[in-house]
C-alpha positions in Angstrom: 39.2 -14.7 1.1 38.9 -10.8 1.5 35.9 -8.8 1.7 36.6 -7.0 -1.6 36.8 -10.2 -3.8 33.9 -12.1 -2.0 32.4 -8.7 -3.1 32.8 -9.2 -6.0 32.0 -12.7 -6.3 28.7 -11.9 -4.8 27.7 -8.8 -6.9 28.9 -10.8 -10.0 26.5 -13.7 -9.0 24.1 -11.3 -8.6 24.3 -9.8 -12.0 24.2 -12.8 -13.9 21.0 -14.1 -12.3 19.6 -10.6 -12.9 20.7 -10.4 -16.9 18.9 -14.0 -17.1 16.1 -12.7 -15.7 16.1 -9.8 -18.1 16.8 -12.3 -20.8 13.6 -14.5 -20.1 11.4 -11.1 -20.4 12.6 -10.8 -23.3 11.2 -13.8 -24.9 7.7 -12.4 -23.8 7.8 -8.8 -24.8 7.3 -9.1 -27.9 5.6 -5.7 -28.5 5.2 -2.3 -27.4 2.0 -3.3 -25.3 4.1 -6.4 -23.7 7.1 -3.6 -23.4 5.0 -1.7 -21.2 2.3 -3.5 -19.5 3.2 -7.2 -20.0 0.0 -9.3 -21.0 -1.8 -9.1 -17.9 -0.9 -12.7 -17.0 1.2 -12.3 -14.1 0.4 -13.6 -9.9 -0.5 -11.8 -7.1 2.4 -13.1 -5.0 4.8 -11.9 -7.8 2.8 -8.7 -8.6 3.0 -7.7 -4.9 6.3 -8.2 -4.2 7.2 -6.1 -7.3 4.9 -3.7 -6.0 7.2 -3.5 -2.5 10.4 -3.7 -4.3 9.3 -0.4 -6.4 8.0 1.1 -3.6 11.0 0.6 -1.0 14.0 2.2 -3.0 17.8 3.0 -2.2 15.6 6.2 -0.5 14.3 3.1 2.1 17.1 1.7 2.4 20.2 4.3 1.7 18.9 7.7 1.7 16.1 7.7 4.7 18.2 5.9 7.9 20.6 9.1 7.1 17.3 11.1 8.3 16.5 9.1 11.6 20.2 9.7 12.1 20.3 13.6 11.9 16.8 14.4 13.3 15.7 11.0 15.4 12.5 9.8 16.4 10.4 12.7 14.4 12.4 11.4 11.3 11.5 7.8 12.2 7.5 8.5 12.7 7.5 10.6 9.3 9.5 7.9 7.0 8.3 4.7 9.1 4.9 5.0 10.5 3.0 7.9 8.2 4.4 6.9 4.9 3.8 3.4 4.7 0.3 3.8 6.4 -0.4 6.6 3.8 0.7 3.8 1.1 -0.9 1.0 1.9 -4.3 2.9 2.6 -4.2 3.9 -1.1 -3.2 1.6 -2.8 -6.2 -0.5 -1.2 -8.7 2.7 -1.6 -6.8 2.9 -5.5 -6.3 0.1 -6.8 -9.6 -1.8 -7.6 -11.4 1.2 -9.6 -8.1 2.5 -11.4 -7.9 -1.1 -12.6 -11.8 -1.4 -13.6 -11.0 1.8 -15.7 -7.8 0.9 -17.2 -8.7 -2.4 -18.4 -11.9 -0.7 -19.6 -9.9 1.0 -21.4 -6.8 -0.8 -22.5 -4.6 2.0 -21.1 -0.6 1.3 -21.1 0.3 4.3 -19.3 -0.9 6.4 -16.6 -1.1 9.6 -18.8 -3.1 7.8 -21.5 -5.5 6.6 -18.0 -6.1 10.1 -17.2 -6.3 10.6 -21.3 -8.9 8.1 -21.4 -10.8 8.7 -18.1 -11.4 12.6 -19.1 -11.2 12.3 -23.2 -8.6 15.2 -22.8 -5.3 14.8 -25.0 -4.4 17.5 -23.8 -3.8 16.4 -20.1 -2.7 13.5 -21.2 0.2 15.4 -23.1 0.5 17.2 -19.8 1.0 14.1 -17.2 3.1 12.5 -19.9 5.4 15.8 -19.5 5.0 16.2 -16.2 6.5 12.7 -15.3 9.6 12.6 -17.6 10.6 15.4 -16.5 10.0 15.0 -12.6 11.2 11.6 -12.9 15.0 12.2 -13.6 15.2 13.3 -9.8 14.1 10.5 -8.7 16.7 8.4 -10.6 19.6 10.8 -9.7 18.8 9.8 -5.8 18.9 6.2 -6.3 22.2 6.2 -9.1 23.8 8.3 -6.4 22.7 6.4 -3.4 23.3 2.7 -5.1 27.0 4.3 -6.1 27.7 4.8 -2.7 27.1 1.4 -1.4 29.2 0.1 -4.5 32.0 2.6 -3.3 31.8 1.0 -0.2 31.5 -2.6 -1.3 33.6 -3.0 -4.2 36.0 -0.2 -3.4 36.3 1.4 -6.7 35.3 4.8 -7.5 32.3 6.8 -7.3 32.3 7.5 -11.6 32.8 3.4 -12.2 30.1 2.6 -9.7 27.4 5.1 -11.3 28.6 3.8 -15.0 28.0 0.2 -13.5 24.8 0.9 -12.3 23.3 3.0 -15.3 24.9 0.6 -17.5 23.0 -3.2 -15.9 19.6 -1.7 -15.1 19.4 0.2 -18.3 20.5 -2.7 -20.2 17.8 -5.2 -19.0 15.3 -3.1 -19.3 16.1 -2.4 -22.5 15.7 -5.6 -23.2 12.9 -7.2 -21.6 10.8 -4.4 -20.9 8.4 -5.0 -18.1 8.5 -8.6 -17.8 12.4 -8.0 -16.7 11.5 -5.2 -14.6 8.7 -7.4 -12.9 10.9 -11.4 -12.7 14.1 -9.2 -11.3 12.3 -6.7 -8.6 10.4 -10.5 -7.1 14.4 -11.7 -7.2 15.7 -8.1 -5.4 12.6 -7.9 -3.2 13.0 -11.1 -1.4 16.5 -10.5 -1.4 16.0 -6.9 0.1 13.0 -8.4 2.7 15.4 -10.9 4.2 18.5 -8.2 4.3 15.7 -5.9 6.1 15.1 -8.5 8.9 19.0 -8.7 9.5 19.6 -4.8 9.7 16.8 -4.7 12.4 18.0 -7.3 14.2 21.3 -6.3 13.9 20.8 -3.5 16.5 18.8 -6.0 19.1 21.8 -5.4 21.7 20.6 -1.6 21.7 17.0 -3.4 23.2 18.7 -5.2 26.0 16.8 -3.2 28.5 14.2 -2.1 26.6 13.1 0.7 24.2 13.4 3.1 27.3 16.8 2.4 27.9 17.6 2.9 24.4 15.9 6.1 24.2 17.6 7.5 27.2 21.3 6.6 25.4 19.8 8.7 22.2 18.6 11.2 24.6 22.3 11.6 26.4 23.4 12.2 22.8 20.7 15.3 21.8 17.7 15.1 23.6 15.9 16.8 20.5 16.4 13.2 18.7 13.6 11.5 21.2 10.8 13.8 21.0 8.1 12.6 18.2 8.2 16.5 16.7 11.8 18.1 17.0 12.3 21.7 17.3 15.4 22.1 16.5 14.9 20.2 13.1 13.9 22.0 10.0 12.5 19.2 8.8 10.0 17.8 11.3 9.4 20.3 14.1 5.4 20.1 14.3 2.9 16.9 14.1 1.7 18.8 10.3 5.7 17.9 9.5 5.8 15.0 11.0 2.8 13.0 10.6 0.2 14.9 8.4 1.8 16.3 5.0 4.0 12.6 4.8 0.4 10.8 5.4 -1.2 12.9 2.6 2.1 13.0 0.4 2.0 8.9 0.8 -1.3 8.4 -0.6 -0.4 10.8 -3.4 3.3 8.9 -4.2 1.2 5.8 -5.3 -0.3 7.7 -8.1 3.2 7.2 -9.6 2.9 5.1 -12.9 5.8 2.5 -11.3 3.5 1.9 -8.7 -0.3 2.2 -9.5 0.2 0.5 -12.8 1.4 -2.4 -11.0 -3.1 -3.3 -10.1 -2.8 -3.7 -14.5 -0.2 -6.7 -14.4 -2.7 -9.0 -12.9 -4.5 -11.7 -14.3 -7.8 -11.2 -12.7 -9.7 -9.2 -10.3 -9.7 -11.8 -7.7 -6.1 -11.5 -7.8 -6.5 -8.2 -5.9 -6.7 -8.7 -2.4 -3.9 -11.1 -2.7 -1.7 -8.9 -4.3 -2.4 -6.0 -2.2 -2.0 -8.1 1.1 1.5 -9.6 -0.1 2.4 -5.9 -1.1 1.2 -4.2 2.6 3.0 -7.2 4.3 6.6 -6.3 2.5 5.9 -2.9 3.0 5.7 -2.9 6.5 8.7 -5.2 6.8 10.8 -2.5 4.3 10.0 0.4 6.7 11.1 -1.1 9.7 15.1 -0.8 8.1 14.8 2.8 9.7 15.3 1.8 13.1 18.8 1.6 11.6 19.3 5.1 11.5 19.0 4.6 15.6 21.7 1.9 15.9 23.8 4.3 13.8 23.3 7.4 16.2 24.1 4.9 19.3 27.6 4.0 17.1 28.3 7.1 15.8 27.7 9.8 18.1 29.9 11.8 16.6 28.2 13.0 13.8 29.5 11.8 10.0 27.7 12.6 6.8 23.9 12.2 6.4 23.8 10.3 2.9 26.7 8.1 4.3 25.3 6.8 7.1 23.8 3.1 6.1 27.4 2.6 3.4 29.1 3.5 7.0 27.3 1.4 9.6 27.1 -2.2 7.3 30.8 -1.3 6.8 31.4 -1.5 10.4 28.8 -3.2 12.1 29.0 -6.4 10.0 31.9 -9.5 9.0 32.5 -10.1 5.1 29.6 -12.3 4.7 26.5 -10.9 5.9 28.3 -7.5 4.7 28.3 -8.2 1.5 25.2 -9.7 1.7 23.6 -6.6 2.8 25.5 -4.6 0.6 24.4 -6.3 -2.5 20.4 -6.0 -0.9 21.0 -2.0 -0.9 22.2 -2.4 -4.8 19.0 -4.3 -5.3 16.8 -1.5 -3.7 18.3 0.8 -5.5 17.5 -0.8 -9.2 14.4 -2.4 -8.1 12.8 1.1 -8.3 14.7 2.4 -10.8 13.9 -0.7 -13.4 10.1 0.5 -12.7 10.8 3.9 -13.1 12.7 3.5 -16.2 9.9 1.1 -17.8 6.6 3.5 -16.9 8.8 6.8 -18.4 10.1 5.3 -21.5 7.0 3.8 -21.9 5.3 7.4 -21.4 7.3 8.7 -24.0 6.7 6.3 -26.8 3.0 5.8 -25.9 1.9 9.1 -25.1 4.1 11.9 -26.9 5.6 9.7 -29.8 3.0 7.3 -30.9 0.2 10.4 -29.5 1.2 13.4 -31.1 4.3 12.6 -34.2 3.1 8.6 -34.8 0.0 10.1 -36.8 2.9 11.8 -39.0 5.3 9.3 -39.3 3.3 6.4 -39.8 0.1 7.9 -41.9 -0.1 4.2 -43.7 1.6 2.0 -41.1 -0.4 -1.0 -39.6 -1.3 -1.3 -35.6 1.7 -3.8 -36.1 4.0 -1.1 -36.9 2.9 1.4 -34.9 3.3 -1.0 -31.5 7.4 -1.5 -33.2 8.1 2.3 -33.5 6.9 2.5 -30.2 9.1 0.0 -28.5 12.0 1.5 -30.6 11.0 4.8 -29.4 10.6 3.5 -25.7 14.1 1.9 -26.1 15.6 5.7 -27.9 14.3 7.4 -24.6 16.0 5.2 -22.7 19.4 5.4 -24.2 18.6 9.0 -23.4 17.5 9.0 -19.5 20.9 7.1 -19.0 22.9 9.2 -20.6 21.1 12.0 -18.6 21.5 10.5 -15.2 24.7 9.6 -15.6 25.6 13.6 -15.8 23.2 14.5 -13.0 24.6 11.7 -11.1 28.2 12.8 -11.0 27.0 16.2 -10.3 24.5 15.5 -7.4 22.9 17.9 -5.4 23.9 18.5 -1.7 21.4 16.7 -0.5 20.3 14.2 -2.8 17.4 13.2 -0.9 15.9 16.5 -0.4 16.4 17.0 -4.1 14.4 13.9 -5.2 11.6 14.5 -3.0 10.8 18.4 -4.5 10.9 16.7 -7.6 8.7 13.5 -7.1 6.1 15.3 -4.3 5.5 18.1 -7.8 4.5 15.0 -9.9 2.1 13.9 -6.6 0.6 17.1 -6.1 -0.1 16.8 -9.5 -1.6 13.3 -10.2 -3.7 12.7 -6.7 -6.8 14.8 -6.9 -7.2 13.8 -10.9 -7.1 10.3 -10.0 -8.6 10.0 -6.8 -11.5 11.8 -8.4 -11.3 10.2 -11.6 -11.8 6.3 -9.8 -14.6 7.6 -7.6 -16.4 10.7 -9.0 -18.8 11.5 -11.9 -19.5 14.0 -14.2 -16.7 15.9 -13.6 -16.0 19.0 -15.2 -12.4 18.5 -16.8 -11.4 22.2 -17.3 -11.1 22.3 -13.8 -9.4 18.8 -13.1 -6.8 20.0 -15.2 -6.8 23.6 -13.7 -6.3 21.4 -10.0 -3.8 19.2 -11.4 -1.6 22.5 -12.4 -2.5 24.4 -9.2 -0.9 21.2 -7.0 2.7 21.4 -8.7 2.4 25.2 -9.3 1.5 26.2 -5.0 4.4 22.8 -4.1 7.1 24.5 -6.2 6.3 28.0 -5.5 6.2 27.8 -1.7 8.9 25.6 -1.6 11.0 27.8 -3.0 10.0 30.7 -1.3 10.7 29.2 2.2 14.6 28.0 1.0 14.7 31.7 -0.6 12.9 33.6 3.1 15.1 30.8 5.2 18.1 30.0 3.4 17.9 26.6 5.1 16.4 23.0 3.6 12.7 22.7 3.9 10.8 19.7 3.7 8.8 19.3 0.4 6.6 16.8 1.8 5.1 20.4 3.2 4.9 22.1 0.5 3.4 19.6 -1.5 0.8 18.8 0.7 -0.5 22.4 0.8 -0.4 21.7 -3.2 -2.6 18.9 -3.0 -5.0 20.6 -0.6 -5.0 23.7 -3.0 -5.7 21.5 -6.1 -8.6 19.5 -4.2 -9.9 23.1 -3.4 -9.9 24.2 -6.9 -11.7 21.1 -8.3 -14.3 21.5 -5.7 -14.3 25.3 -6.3 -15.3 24.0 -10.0 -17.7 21.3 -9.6 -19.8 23.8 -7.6 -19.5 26.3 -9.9 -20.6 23.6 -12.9 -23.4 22.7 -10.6 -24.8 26.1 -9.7 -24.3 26.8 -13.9 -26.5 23.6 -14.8 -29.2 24.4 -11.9 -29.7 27.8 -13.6 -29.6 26.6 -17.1 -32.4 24.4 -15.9 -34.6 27.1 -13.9 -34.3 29.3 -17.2 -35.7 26.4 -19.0 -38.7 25.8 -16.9 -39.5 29.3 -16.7 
């Protein structure tokens, strides 16, 4: 049997068992609430390895080795030591007082959280915004980067494999909501942690004597790719580059409703540390898949195109078996975060714009009961709509798609982390100036970004540039709350006198 048909055979196996999945959500969501946030009856060990899956994308697993190929070990410390640290710290710092509040409040998005947490519709309206629009790029890298491997794997074309793509995850989605997206990432992510374990120790002849040895081959090859900050990269040529912004940018990435909303799925608060220990554990294992941009250098010295790299490697490194095995594992990544993506902005939409600010109109005498069915109908409407829309973005891709997705998803970050961070542990905050930091962030990311491709004419890294937006909107707020402060303490000495 050829590679192509036991391809086939595999994806196709994969697919079904992936539709069923979708299928059995679909029996529980039987309302907008269950659409969006399931009914809060779901495991740790499930939760957390949805959690990873979500997390670890066809960026992880496609898009980021192509770094470590180009720039070497400063790549490698940004992607596989800062960002997961950066994650795992937050979501453990995060998680228990975003879910005290949210199940406080009975919030289904993260928008209608922040709604909720500062009784301001109006930044609600904003994040709601904010996240379908920022969102798209996200979706764009992992269409692109999931048509790649299928180019690769199934050996059709590059349109065909983005229509396959769009076409399954949007469809079971659309039909079991967050229950799908939850029962198929638990399926993908074990699939995808077991796939990660074989790329990493499919390079173990590279180690045969030792790490040294290895980094002397890499070395022969540029000796820029062995220093932990290159200077010759554009991307990571200082430790700020390297380690800092990506540390800061990591803890602001799981303010992202596909991943913080995840603490909401559980069935109780005990369930916690289980679910955030299964969800660190995966994590870890997921990041170690970039020591495959390494093996790749080693094979490839010569060098071949950045977002090609992984397709290229499994396509020669490995027989038809564990190939296709792997090959099917990057297709999982790939929809894995886009299912979660696809459930929190739909959700958004309906919940926060539709029902929020027209379901008042439309429905002046309907019943909660009909307001929680125009708002799955509207959540499945805005989902016929995002694939139609990444389809066209996807067969029109930016350069580098990578790059691309990261300006994007690092504006919605230095957006969201100040508001919630402060929002879990702060008091009395005043919320004209949470929502003046959480425009700041975006507005100082986009605007220096920009400026530096415009001075430079080169890429940048955004993980930069957003960082200085998130230090810029913590600044602000704290600018704020001192100001409030001082205004109360005189208000209060002109009352005594």
């Amino acid at each position: 049997m050829d590679k192509v048909t036991l391809a086939w055979m595999a994806f196709s196996v994969y697919l079904v068992v992936t539709m069923w999945l979708g299928i059995r959500g679909r029996k529980k969501t039987t309302s907008f609430a269950s659409f969006a946030l399931g009914q809060r009856d779901m495991g740790p060990i499930l939760v957390g390895i949805t959690l990873s899956a979500s997390i670890a994308s066809t960026a992880t697993f496609v898009i980021n080795p192509g770094f470590v190929y180009q720039h070497g070990l400063s790549a490698f410390l940004h992607f596989a030591v800062a960002s997961p640290l950066g994650v795992i710290l937050a979501l453990v710092i995060f998680s228990r007082g975003f879910r005290k509040h949210g199940i406080k409040t009975a919030a289904l998005t993260l928008p209608q959280w922040i709604k909720e947490r500062y009784q301001s519709r109006a930044m609600g309206g904003y994040f709601a915004v904010l996240n379908l629009l920022l969102s798209i790029t996200f979706m764009v890298l992992i269409v692109k980067g999931s048509a790649l491997v299928m180019q690769h794997t199934l050996q059709i074309g590059y349109m065909p494999s983005v229509l396959i793509i769009v076409g399954v995850v949007f469809s079971y989605i659309f039909v079991g909501g967050t229950y799908a997206h939850a029962y198929t990432n638990a399926f993908q992510g074990l699939i995808m942690a077991f796939v990660a374990l074989l790329l990493v120790f499919s390079g173990y002849e590279y180690f045969g004597d030792g790490v040294g040895t290895m980094m002397d081959r890499l070395a022969a090859i540029d000796p820029n790719l062995v220093l932990a900050t290159n200077p010759a990269s554009p991307l990571f040529s200082n430790v700020w580059e390297v380690f800092i912004c990506c540390f800061i940018i990591s803890m602001g990435l799981v303010c992202q409703p596909h991943i913080l909303m995840k603490a909401l799925y559980l069935k109780n608060d005990s369930d916690l540390n289980r679910y955030l220990l299964v969800g660190a554990v995966v994590n870890i294992i997921f990041a170690a898949i970039l020591v495959v941009g390494f093996y790749a250098r080693l094979k490839f010295p010569t060098p071949i195109a950045q977002d090609s790299v992984m397709a290229v490697y499994i396509s020669q490194s490995f027989g038809s078996v564990n190939g296709v095995l792997i090959s099917v594992a990057l297709l999982a990544a790939g929809m894995s975060t886009l299912d979660g993506i696809l459930v929190g902005a739909s959700s958004i939409f309906a919940n926060d714009i539709f029902l929020e600010f027209f379901g008042h109109r439309v429905l002046k005498k309907g019943s909660v009961e009909d307001k929680q069915q125009w708002g799955l109908k509207a959540s499945r409407y805005m989902l016929i709509a995002m694939g139609i829309v990444s389809i066209i973005l996807a067969l029109n891709p930016p350069k580098l798609v990578g790059i691309f997705a990261q300006v994007g998803v690092y504006g919605l970050t230095a957006a969201s982390l100040v508001p919630i961070a402060a929002g879990i542990f702060l008091r009395n905050l005043p919320v004209r100036w949470v929502f003046a930091a959480a425009v700041v962030g975006p507005l100082v990311h986009f605007g220096f970004y920009f400026y530096k491709v415009w001075m430079t004419s080169d890429v940048y890294n955004p993980s930069v540039s957003a960082s200085l937006g998130i230090v810029a909107a913590a600044l602000v707020l704290a600018a704020g709350m001192w100001l409030a402060q001082r205004s109360e303490l005189q208000v209060t000495e002109r009352v005594k006198a």
